[in-house]
C-alpha positions as CSV (number, residue, x, y, z in Angstrom):
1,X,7.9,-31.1,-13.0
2,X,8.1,-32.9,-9.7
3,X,11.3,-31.2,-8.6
4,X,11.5,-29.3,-5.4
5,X,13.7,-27.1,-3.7
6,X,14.2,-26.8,-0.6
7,X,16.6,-23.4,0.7
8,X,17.3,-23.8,4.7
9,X,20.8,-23.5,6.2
10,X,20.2,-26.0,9.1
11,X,21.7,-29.4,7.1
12,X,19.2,-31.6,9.7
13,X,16.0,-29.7,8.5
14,X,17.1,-30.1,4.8
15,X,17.7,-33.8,5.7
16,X,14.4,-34.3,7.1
17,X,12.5,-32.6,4.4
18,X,14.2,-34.3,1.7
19,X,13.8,-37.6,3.1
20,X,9.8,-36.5,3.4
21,X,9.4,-35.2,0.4
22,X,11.6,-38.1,-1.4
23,X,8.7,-40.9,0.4
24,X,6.2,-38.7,-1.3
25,X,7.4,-39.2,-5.0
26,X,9.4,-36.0,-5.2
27,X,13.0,-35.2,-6.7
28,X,14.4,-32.8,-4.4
29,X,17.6,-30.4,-4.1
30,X,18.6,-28.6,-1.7
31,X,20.5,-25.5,-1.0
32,X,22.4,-24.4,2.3
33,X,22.4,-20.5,1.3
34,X,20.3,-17.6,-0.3
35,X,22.9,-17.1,-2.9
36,X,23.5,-20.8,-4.3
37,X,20.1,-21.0,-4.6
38,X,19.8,-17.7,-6.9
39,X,22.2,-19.1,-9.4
40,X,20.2,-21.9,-9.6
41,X,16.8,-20.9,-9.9
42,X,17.2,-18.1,-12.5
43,X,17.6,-21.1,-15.3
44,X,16.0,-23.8,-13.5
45,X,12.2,-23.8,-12.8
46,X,11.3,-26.3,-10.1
47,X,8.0,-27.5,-9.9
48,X,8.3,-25.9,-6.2
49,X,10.2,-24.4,-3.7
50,X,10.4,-24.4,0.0
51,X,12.1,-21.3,1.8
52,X,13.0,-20.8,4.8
53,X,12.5,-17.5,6.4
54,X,16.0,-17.3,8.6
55,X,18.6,-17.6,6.0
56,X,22.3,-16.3,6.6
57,X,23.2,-13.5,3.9
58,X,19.9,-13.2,2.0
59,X,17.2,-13.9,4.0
60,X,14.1,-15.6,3.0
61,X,12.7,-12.5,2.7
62,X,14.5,-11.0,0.4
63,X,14.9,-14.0,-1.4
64,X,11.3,-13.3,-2.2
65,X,12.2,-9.9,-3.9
66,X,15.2,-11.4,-5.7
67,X,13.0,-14.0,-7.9
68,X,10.0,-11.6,-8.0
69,X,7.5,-14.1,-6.4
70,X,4.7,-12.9,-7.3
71,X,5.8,-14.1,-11.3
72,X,8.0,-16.6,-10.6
73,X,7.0,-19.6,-12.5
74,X,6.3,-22.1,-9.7
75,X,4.9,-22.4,-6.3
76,X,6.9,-20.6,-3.0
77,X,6.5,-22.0,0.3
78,X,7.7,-20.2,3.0
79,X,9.4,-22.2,6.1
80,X,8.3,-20.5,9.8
81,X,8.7,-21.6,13.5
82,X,5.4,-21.0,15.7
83,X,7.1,-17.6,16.6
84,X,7.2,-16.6,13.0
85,X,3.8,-15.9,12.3
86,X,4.3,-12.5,11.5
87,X,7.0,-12.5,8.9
88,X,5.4,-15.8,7.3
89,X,2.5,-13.2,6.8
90,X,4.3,-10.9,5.8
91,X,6.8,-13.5,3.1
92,X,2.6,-14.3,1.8
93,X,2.8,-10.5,1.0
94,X,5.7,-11.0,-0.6
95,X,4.2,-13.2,-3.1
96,X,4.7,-16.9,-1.0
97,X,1.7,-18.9,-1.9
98,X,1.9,-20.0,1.5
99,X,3.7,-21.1,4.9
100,X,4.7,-24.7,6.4
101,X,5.2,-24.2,10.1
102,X,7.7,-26.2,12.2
103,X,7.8,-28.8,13.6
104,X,6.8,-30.8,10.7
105,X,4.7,-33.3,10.4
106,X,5.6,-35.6,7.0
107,X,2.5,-36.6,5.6
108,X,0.9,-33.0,6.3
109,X,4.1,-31.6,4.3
110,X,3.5,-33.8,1.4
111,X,0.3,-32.8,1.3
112,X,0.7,-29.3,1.0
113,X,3.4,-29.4,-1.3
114,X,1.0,-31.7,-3.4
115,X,-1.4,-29.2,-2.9
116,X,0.4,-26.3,-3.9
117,X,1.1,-27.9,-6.9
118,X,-2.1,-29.1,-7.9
119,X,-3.8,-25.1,-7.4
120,X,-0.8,-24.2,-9.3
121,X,-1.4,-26.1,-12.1
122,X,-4.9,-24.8,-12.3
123,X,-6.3,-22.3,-14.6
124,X,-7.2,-18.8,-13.2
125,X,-9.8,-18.4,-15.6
126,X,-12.8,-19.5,-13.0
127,X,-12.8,-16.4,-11.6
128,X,-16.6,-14.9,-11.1
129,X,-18.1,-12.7,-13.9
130,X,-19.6,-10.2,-11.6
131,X,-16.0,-9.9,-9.8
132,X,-14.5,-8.6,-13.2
133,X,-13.9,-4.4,-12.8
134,X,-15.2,-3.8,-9.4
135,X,-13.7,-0.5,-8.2
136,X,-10.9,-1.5,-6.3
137,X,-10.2,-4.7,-8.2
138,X,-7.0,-3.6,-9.5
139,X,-5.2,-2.9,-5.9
140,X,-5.8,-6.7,-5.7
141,X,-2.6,-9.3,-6.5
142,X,-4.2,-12.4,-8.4
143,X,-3.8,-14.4,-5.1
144,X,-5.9,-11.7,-3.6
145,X,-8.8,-12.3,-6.4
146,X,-8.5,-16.1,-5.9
147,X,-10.1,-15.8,-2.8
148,X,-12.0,-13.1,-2.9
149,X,-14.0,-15.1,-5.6
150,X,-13.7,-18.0,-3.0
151,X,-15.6,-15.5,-0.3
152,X,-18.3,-14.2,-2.7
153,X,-19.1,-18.4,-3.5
154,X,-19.9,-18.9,0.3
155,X,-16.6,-21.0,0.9
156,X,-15.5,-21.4,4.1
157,X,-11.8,-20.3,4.6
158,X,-11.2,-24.2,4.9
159,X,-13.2,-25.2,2.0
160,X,-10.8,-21.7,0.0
161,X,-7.7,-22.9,0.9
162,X,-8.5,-26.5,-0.2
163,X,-9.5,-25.3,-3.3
164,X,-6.3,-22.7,-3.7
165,X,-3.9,-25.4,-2.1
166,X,-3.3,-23.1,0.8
167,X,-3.7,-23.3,4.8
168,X,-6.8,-22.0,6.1
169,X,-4.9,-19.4,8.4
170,X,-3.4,-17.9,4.9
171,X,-6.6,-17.3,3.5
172,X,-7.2,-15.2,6.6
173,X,-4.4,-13.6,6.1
174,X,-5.2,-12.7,2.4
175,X,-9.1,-12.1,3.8
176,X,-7.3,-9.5,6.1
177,X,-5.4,-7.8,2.9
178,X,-8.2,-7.7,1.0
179,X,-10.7,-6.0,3.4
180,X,-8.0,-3.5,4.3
181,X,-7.5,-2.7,0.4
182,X,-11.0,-2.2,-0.5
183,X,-12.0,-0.4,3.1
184,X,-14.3,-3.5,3.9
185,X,-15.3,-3.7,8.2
186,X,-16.9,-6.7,7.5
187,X,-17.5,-10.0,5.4
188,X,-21.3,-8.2,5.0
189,X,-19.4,-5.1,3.8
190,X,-17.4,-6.7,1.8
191,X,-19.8,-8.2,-1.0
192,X,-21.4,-4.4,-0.8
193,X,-18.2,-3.1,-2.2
194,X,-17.6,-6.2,-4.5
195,X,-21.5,-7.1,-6.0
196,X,-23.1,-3.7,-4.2
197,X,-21.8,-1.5,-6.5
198,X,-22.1,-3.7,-9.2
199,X,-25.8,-3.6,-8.8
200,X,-26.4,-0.6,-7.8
201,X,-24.8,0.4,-11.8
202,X,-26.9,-1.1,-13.5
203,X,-29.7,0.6,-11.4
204,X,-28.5,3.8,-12.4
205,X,-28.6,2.8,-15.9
206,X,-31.8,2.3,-16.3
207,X,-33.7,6.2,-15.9
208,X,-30.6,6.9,-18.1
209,X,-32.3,4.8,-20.5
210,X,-35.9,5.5,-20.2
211,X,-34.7,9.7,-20.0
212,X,-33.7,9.1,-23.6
213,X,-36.5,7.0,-24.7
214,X,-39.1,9.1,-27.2
């Protein structure tokens, strides 16, 4: 669905981004409140939506928790100013896929909404065998084991976020999360907990197996 909505109470930033994403091959609708765009979305799947984090009534925020965006069927991008940094991280937490900052620039916003898409659309099922069951793996959102499996192929956070349609700073951000969930200090201390452990089972397993041999 090439549909996209677009939540922001300021009518000139609505304006703007629909004439943007309009040039880019989009249908777009937009939304001046929290509320109108609740009773919309609950029936209507998009193919995304843009948010933006200062809303009047139900913030973006919490606009987040209202359509469960961590299992809402399309991509959520969160709209920030520079001083925003913080919440954007903290909407990413929320279950955004990721955060367009203002001012905007119209061909970089296509592009990520393009992008978003396009990881969207894209099977979860590459994820690395030897990431499967690692202790600790199920504190991780699916997001979270995305690029984690990004990290353990050598990608760069720019080469991870190209691949996830996502800014290299949110891959930091989820690089941050994920270290802090599985008590990581460092990318080196990372793959110990992730492939360490791993290993270092099926080296155990093997005196098991010769203790029990005739």
């Amino acid at each position: 669905m090439n549909e996209i909505f677009i939540v922001d109470d300021d009518a000139s930033v609505r304006a703007a981004l629909v004439v943007m994403l309009n040039a880019g091959g989009f249908a777009t609708t937009g939304f001046a409140d929290g509320e109108s765009f609740l009773s919309v979305a609950r029936s209507h799947t998009p193919g995304c939506v843009l948010i933006d984090v200062h809303l009047p009534g139900c913030s973006g925020l919490e606009l987040l928790k209202e359509i469960d965006a961590p299992h809402y069927p399309a991509p959520v991008l969160i709209i920030s100013g520079v001083g925003d940094i913080p919440t954007a991280v903290e909407a990413i937490r929320g279950g955004a896929l990721d955060f367009i900052e203002k001012p905007f620039e119209p061909g970089a916003v296509v592009a990520r909404v393009h992008d978003a898409m396009r990881a969207w659309r894209r099977t979860a099922a590459d994820e690395p065998l030897q990431l499967r069951g690692f202790p600790g793996h199920e504190r991780l959102t699916a997001r979270e084991r995305d690029v984690l499996g990004r990290i353990a192929q050598g990608a760069s956070n720019k080469e991870a976020g190209r691949e996830l349609g996502i800014s290299p700073r949110t891959v930091e951000v989820h690089r941050a999360r994920i270290m802090e969930k599985l008590g990581a200090k460092n990318a080196a201390d990372l793959m110990r907990v992730v492939i360490g452990k791993a290993r270092g089972k099926r080296r155990s397993m093997t005196p098991t197996a010769q203790h029990g041999s005739p």
